[in-house]
C-alpha positions in Angstrom: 93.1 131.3 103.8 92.4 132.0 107.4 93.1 128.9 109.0 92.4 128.0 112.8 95.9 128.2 115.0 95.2 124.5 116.5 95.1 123.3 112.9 98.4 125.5 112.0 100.1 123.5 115.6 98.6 120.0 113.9 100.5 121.2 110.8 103.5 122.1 112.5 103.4 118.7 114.2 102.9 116.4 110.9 105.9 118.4 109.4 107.8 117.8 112.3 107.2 113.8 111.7 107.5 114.2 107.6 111.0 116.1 108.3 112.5 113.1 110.1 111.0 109.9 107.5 111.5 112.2 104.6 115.1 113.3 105.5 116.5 109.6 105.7 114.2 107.9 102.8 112.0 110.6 101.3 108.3 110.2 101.1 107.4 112.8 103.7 104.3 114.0 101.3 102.7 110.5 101.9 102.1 112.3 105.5 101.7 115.8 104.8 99.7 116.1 101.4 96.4 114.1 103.1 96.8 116.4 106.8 96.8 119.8 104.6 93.5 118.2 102.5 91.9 117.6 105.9 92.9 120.6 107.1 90.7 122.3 104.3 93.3 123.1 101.4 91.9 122.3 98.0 94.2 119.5 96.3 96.3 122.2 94.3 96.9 124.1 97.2 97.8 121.3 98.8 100.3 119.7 96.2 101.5 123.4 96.1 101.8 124.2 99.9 103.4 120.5 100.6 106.2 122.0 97.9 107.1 124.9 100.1 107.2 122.5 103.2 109.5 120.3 101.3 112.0 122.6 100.0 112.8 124.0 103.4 112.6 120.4 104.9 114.8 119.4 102.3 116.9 122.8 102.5 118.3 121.6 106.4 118.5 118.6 105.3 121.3 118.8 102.8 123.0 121.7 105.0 123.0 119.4 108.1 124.3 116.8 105.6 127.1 119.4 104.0 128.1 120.0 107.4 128.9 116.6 108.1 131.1 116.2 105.3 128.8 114.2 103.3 128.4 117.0 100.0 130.9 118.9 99.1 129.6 122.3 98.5 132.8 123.7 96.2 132.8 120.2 93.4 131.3 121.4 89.9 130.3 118.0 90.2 127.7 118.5 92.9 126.9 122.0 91.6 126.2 119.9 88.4 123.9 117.6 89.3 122.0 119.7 90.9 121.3 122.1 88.1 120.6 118.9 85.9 117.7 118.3 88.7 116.7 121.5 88.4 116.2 122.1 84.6 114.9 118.8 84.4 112.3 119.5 86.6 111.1 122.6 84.9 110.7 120.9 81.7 108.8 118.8 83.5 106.3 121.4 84.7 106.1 123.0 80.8 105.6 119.3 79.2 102.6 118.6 81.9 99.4 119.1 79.7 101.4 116.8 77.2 102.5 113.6 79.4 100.8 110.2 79.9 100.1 111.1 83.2 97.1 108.8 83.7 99.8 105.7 82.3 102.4 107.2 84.9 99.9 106.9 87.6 98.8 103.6 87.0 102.5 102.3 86.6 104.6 103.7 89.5 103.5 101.7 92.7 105.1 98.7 90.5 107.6 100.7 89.8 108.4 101.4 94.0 107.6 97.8 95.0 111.0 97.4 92.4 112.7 99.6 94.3 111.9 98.2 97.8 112.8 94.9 96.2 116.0 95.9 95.1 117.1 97.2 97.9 115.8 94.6 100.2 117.4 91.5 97.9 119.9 93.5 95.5 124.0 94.1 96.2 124.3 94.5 99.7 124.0 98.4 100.8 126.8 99.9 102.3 128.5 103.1 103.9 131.6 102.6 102.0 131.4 103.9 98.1 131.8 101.1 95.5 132.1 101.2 91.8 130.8 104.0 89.8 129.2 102.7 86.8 128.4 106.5 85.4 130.7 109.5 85.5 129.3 112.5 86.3 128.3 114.1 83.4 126.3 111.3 82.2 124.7 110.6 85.5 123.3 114.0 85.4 122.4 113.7 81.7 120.9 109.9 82.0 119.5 110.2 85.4 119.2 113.3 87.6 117.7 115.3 85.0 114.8 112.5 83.8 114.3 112.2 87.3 114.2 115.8 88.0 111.8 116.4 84.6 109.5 113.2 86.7 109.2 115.3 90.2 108.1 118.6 88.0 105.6 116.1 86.3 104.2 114.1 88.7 106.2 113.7 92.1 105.6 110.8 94.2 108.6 108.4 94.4 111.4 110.8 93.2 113.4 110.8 96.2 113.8 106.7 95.9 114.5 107.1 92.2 117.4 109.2 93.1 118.3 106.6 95.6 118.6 103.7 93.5 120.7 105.7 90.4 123.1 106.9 92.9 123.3 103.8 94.7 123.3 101.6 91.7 125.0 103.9 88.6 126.8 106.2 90.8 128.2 104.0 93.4 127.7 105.7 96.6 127.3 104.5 100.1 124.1 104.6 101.8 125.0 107.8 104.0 126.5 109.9 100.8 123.5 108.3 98.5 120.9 110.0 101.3 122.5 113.4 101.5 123.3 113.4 97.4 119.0 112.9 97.4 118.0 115.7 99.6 120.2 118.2 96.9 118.9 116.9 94.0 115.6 116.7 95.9 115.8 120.2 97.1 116.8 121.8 93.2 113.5 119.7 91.8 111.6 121.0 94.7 112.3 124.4 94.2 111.8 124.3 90.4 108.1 123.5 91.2 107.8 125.8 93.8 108.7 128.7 91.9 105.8 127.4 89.4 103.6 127.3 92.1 104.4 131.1 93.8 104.2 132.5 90.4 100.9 130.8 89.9 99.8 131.8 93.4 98.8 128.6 94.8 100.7 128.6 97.4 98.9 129.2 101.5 101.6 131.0 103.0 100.3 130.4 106.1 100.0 126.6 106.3 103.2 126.1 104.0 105.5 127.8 106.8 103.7 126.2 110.0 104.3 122.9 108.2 107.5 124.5 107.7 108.7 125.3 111.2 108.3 121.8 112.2 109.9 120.3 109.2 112.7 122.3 109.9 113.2 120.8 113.1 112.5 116.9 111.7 115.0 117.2 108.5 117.7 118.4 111.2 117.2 115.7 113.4 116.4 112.8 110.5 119.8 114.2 108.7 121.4 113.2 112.1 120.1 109.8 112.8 121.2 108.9 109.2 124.5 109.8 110.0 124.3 108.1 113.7 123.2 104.7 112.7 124.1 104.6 108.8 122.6 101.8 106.7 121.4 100.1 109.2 118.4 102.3 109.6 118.5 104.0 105.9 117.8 100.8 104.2 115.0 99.2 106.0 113.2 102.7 105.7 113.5 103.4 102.0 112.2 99.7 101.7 109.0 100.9 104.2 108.4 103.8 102.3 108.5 102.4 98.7 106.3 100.1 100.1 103.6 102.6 101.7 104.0 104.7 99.1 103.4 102.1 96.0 100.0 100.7 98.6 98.8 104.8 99.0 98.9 105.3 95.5 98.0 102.2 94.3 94.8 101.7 96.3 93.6 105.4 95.6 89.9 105.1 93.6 91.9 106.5 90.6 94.2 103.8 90.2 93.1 100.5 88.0 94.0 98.1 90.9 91.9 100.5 93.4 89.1 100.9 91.6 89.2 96.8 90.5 89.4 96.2 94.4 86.4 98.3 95.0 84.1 97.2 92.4 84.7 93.5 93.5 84.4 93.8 97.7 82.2 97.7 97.7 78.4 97.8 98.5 76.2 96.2 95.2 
């Protein structure tokens, strides 16, 4: 596509904003997916393109999070779960034409509002580690692949599903439970990416504008998270478990949205 420069700055702009939310809670695609549809990307492109955005986002992320000290680049452990994430998630993209995707649709804001709720009234969220109730090998069986085989399914919600297992199964602080996200985020991110490129969906032109700014809003989310801890993590997972459970579960294709508008639309 040969797209406008001011809409490749707008795109650059809305990634810069999506880095920042998306590097501390996730969620980032509840901004970026709708800005590349306006911006004239059919919705495959668009799902595919936001992908690109997100792995790099997600990329700086977990290296400004590694440098910090909060992943430790050498544990088979962390090399672990990532690959876990990352088959997971390409047997999520092969088993697509054969899921419930229409039931998964209709189910997940319920699933989010959960999450917020947890996290809002649950065990208090801390910095400091607590009790693991998985070891490592079973949280990458039980969890990080499942979710990873969701995000190569369907998507929306994956980061705060990784969030809440390591939180509540693996026992991490806030801080380590963020930057633990953005890897496993980053390996089911690329999985569907490399769908995507091979499929040629991908426009290379709006995926790296978005890009550039995203690089620069990951770098500087990753840092606030480590700066103020979970004083600002948890309130912003709960706020975008929240607008992401109202986005998807007021679209027209969702039973609640499409009950609300056949009961206050035009006769």
């Amino acid at each position: 596509m040969d797209l406008p420069l001011e809409i490749l700055v707008l795109f650059a702009a809305v990634g810069l904003l999506a880095g920042v939310v998306d590097a501390i809670a996730g969620g980032g695609g509840l901004v970026t997916v709708p800005v590349l549809l306006l911006g004239g990307l059919d919705p495959v492109s668009a799902i595919a393109t936001n992908k690109l955005q997100g792995a790099i986002g997600t990329a700086a992320a977990t290296a400004r999070f590694a440098q910090a000290g909060m992943l430790d680049a050498r544990s088979p452990a962390t090399w672990g779960l990532s690959a876990a994430a990352f088959l997971g998630a390409v047997a999520g993209a092969a088993l697509v034409a054969f899921a419930p995707v229409e039931l998964m649709r209709a189910a997940l804001p319920f699933l989010l509002i959960a999450v917020a709720l947890y996290f809002a009234f649950g065990p208090r969220l801390s910095d400091v580690d607590g009790r693991a109730r998985l070891g490592p090998v079973a949280f990458a069986l039980g969890v990080a692949a499942p979710i990873g085989a969701y995000d190569g399914l369907f998507g929306p919600g994956a980061g705060a599903f990784y969030m809440i297992g390591l939180v509540g199964l693996a026992g991490l602080g806030a801080v380590k439970a963020v930057a633990r996200t953005k890897l496993l985020n980053l390996s089911s991110n690329l999985a569907g990416l490399i769908v995507f490129i091979l499929a040629g969906h991908v426009v290379w032109s709006a995926g790296l504008a978005m890009s550039a700014g995203t690089l620069v809003g990951a770098r500087l989310g990753a840092g606030l998270a480590l700066k103020h801890g979970v004083g600002l993590v948890r309130p912003l997972v709960i706020v975008v478990a929240l607008a992401l459970s109202a986005r998807l579960m007021f679209d027209p294709a969702h039973p609640v949205g499409a009950a609300v508008r056949a009961a206050f639309g035009p006769p």
